[in-house]
matplotlib code that plots the C-alpha trace (Angstrom):
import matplotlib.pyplot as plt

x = [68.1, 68.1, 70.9, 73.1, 72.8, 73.8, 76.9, 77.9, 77.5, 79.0, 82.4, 81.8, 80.5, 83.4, 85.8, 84.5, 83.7, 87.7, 88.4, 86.2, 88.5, 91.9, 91.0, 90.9, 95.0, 95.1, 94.8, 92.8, 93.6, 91.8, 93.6, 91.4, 92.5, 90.2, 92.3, 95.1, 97.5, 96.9, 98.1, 101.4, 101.3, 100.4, 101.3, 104.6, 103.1, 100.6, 102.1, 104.7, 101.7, 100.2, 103.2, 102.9, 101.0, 99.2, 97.7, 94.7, 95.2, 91.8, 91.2, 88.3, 87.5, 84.5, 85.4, 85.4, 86.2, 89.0, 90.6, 89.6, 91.7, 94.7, 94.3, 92.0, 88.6, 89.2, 91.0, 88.5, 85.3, 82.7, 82.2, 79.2, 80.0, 83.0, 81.2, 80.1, 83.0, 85.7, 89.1, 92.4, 93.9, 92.6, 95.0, 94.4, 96.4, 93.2, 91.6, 88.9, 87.1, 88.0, 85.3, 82.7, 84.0, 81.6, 84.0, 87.5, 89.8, 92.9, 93.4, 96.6, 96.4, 99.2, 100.3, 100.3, 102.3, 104.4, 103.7, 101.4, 98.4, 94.5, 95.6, 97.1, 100.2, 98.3, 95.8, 94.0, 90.7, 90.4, 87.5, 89.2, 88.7, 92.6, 90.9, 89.7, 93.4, 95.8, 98.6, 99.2, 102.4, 104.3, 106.4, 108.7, 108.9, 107.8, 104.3, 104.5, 105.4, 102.7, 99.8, 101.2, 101.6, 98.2, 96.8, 95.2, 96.9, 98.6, 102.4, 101.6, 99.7, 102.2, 105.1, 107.3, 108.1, 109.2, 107.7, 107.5, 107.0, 110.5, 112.5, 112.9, 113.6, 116.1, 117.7, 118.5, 116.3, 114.3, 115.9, 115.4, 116.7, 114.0, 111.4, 112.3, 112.0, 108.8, 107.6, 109.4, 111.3, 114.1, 117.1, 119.4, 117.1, 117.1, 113.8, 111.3, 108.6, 105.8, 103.7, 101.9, 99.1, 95.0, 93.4, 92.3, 94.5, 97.5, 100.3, 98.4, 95.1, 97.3, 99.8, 100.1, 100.1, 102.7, 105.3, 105.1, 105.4, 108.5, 110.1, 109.7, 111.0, 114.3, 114.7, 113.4, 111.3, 108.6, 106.4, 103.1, 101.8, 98.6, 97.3, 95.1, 92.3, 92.9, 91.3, 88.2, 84.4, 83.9, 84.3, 85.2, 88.9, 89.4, 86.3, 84.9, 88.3, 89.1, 92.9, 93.2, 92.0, 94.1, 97.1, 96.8, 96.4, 100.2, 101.7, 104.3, 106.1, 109.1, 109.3, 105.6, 104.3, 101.0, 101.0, 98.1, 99.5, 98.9, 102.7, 104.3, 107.8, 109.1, 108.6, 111.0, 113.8, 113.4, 114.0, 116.6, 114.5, 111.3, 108.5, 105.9, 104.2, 103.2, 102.9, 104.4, 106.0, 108.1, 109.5, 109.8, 112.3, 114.7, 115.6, 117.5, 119.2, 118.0, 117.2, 113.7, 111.8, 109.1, 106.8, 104.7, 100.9, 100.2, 96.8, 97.8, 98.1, 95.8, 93.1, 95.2, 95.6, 99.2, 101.2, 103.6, 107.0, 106.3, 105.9, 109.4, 111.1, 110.1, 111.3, 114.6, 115.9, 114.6, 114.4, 111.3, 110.1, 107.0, 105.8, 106.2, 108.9, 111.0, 110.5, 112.6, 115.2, 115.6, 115.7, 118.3, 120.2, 120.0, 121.3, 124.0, 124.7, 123.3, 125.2, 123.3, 121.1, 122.6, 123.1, 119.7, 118.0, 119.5, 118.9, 114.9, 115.1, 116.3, 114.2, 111.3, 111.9, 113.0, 115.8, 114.8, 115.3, 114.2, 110.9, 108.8, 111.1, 110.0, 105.9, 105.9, 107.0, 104.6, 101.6, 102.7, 102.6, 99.3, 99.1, 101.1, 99.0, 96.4, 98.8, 100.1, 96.9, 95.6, 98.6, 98.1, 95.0, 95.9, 98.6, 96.3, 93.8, 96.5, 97.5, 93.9, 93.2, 96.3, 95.4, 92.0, 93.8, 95.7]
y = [141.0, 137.3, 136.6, 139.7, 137.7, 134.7, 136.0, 138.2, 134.7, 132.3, 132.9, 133.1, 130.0, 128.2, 129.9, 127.9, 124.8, 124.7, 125.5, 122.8, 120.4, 121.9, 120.8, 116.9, 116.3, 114.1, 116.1, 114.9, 115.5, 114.8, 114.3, 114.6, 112.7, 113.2, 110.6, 107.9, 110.2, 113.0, 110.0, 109.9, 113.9, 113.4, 110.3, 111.5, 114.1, 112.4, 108.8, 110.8, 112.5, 109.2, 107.9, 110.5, 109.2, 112.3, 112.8, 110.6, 111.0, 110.0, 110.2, 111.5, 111.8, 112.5, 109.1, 106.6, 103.4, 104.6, 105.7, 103.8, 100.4, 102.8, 103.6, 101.2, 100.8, 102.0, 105.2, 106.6, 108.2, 109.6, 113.1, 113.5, 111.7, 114.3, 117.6, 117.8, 116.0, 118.7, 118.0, 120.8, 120.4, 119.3, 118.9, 118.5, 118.7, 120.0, 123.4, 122.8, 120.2, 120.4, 119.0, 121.3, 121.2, 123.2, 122.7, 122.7, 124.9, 124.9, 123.9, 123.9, 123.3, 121.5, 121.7, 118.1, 119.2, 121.6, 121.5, 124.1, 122.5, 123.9, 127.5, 126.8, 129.3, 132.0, 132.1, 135.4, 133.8, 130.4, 129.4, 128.6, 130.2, 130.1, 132.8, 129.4, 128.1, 129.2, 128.2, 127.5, 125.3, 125.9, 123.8, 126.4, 129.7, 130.9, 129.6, 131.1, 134.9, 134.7, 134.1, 136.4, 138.8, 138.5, 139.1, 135.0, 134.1, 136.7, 136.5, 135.0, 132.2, 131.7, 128.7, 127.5, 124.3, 122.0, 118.5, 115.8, 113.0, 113.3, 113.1, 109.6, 109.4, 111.8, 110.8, 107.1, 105.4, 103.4, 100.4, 100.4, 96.7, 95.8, 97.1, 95.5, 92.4, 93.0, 93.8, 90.4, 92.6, 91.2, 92.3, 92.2, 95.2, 98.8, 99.8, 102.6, 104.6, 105.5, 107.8, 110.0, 113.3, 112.5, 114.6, 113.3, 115.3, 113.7, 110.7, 108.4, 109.0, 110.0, 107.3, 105.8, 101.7, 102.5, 104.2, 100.7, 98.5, 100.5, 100.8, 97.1, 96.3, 98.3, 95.7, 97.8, 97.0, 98.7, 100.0, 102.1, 104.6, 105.8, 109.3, 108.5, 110.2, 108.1, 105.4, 107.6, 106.4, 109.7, 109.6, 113.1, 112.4, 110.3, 109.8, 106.4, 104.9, 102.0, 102.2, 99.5, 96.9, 98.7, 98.9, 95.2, 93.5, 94.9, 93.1, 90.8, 88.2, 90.3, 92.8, 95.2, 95.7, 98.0, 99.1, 101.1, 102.5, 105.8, 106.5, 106.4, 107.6, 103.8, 103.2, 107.1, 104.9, 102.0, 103.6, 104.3, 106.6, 108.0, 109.2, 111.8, 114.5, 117.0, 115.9, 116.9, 113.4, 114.4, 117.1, 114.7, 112.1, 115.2, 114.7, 112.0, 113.7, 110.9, 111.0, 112.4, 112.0, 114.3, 113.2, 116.2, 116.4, 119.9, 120.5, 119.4, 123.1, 124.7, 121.3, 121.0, 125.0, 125.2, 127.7, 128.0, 128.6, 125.3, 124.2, 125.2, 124.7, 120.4, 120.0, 122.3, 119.3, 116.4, 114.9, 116.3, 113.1, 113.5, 109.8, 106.3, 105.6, 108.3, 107.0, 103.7, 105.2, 108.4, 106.6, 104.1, 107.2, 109.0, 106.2, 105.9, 109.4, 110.1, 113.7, 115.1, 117.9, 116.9, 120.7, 121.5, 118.5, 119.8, 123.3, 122.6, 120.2, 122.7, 125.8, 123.5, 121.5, 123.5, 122.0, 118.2, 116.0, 117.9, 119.0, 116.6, 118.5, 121.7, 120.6, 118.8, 122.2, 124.1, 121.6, 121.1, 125.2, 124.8, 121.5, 122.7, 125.9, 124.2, 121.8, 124.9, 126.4, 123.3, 123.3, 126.8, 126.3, 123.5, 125.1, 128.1, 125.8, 123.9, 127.3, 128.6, 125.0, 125.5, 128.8, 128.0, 125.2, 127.8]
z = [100.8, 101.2, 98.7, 100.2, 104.0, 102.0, 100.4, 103.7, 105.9, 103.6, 104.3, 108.0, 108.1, 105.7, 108.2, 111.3, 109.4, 108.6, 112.2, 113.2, 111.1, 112.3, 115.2, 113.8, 114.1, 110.6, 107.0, 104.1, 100.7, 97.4, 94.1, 91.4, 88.3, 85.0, 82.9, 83.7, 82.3, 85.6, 88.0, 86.4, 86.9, 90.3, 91.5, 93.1, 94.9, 96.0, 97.0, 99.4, 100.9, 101.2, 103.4, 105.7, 109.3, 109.3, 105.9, 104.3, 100.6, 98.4, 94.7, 92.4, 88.9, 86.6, 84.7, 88.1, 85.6, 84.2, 87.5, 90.3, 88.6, 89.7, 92.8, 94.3, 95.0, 99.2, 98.5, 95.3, 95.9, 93.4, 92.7, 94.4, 97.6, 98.0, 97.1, 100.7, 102.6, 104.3, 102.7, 103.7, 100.1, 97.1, 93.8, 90.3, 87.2, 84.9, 85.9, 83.1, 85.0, 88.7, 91.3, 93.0, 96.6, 99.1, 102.1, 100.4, 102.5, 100.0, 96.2, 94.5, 90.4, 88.6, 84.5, 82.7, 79.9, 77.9, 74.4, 74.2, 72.4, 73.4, 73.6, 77.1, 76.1, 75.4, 78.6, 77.6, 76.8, 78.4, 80.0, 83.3, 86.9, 88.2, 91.4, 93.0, 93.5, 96.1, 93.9, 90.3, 90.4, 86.8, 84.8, 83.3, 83.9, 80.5, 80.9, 84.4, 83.2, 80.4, 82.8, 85.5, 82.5, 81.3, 84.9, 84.3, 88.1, 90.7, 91.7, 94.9, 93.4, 90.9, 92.0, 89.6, 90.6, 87.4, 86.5, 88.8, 86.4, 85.2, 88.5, 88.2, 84.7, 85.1, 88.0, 86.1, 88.6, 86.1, 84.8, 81.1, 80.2, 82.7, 81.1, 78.1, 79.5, 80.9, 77.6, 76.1, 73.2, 71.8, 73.5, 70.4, 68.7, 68.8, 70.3, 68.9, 71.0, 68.9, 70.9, 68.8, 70.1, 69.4, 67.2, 63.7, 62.3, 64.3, 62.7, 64.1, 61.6, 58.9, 59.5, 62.4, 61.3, 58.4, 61.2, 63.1, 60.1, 58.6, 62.3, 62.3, 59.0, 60.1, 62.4, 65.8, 68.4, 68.4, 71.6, 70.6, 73.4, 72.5, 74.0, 76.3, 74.4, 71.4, 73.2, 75.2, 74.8, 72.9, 68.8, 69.0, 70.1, 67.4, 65.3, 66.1, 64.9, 67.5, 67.3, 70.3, 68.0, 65.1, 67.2, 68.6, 65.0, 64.3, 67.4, 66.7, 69.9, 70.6, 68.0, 68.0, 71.1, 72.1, 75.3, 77.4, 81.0, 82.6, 82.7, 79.6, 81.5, 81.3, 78.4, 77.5, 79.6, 77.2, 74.3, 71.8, 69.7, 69.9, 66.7, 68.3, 66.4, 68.8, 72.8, 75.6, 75.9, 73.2, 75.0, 78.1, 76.3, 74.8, 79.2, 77.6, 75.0, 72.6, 68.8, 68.5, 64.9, 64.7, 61.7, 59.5, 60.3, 58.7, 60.1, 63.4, 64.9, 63.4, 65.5, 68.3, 68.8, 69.5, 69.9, 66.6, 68.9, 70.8, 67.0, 66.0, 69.2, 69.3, 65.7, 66.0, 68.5, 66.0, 62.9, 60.9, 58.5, 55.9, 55.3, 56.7, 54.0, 55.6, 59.0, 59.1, 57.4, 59.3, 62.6, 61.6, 60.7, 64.4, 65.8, 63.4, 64.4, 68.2, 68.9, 66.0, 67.8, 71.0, 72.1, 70.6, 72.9, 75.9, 75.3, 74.5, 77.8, 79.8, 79.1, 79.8, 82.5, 85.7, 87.4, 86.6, 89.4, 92.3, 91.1, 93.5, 96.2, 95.2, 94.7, 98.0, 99.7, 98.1, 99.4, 102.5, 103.2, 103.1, 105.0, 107.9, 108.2, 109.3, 111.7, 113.0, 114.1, 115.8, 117.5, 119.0, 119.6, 121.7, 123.4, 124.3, 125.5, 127.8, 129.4, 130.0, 131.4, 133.9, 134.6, 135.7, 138.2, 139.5]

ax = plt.figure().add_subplot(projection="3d")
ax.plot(x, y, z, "-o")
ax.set_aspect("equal")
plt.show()
């Protein structure tokens, strides 16, 4: 009886706690980012909310270390001091780990990636409750038909909206000679991305320190990006292996650099070619219709659970290489020859990425629906309140 009153007066009372804080004219919104890699998912979003007088934007996250360096000590708050605090819109990027919220009035959940690893392509049987969100926002609009198809998220809540992290890139508003300096590489070199998936069964375990050296000794430059799970406290990304120190014993002044930053969409700008094995970053830098080198880890789907099309649809636009000895060679080669696959780059680009450019357009819409709904009853509200007041003087 007790539990049946409690369910029947819940919602009631989540209804006028809401009202209560329409009636507050400013909006707060929490961003929850589980690893550095979610700020550069939700960074544009959420800086242009943050420039807007009327909006407080704060920042969560289950790992408070790795995230409050980002975005600074004033604007993050722990996990259990938001559960109780009233926010109008809380975003994340990670539907397997968002926040408990008791007095959340919207959510909207965003994709990080596209390469279908984690069984995130075929949503039939993952462990996440998409009923919570009032909008899934999609990258593409295959991902978005398979989960409207398998009845995982509802045509309303489905948006597709494309990839904010690549607007810039796209758009050509990230000067790649100055990153380059930044990083001190020699500006008479080529320059190589290395930037391979975690998973023990990745390049990186398999290979990873002979793909630098033999980039190097083809005369590139050489920038490593690590997964940001390569690099977690936890052994079971990458099985007590510490590839930071690994990584850092093979940097050379201007030639082999390591780098550790949650945005790895500079460093796409700065190069000439790029060696992945399965990420969604290596999707991101076909944007540029530049050589890609994909190098062979054969138990890598069957860990990283990826969907075999997303399999053959990153190595149809690149070079496939099979040992470190290939790697050098095959990368001088693509450059030799840059319109190899150039069709096939653009083609993979552009069923993934809806309408690049405009997608922090498209995601600030979405948001802001739900913003302004709130801004819109207050104002109502206040309106009606004016009238009765000059009725009553009457």
């Amino acid at each position: 009886m007790a539990a049946r009153l409690f369910r029947r007066v819940t919602p009631v009372i989540h209804k006028l706690d809401h009202a209560i804080g329409r009636l507050h004219g400013r909006r707060r919104v929490l961003v929850e980012l589980r690893t550095p890699v979610y700020h550069a998912v939700l960074a544009p979003v959420a800086d242009a909310l943050a420039n807007d007088p009327g909006v407080d934007v704060w920042f969560t996250s289950e790992y408070p270390d790795r995230i409050r360096p980002l975005v600074g000590a004033e604007r993050f708050r722990t996990r259990a001091n938001v559960e109780w605090r009233r926010f109008h819109l809380y975003l994340n990027a990670d539907p397997w780990a968002a926040a408990n919220l008791r007095r959340c009035a919207h959510r909207v959940t965003f994709f990080h990636g596209v390469a279908g690893k984690y069984d995130l392509d075929r949503p039939d049987g993952l462990p996440m409750d998409f009923a919570r969100y009032d909008a899934v926002a999609f990258i593409n609009g295959d991902r978005l038909q398979r989960y409207v198809d398998a009845k995982i998220v509802t045509p309303a809540q489905a948006a597709l909206v494309g990839y904010p992290k690549l607007d810039r890139l796209v758009r050509g508003e990230i000067d790649a000679k100055a990153i380059r300096r930044r990083l001190a590489l020699d500006a008479g070199r080529p320059t190589a991305l290395y930037a391979p998936t975690y998973s023990e069964a990745s390049s990186l375990h398999l290979a990873g320190e002979g793909i630098v050296r033999a980039l190097a000794a083809h005369g590139f430059n050489v920038v490593v990006k690590l997964h940001d799970r390569s690099l977690d406290a936890d052994p079971k990304y990458h099985g007590g292996v510490n590839w930071r120190a690994r990584m850092k014993a093979l940097e050379r002044p201007g030639r082999v650099r390591y780098v550790e930053q949650a945005d790895a969409t500079p460093l796409l700008a700065a190069a000439d070619v790029m060696v992945t094995d399965h990420s969604s970053v290596g999707f991101e830098f076909l944007v540029l219709d530049r050589p890609l080198l994909v190098f062979d880890a054969p138990d890598l789907p069957r860990a990283a659970r990826i969907n075999p099309e997303k399999v053959t649809l990153l190595r149809s636009a690149a070079t496939l290489v099979r040992s470190p000895e290939e790697v050098g060679d095959a990368a001088a080669a693509a450059l030799a020859y840059p319109d190899r696959l150039s069709a096939e780059r653009r083609r993979v680009a552009r069923d993934l990425f809806y309408e690049p450019g405009t997608a922090t357009d498209r995601a600030l819409a979405l948001v802001r629906r739900f913003l302004d709904a709130g801004r819109d009853a207050t104002a109502a509200a206040t309106a009606r309140d004016r009238g009765r007041i000059a009725g009553d003087t009457a």
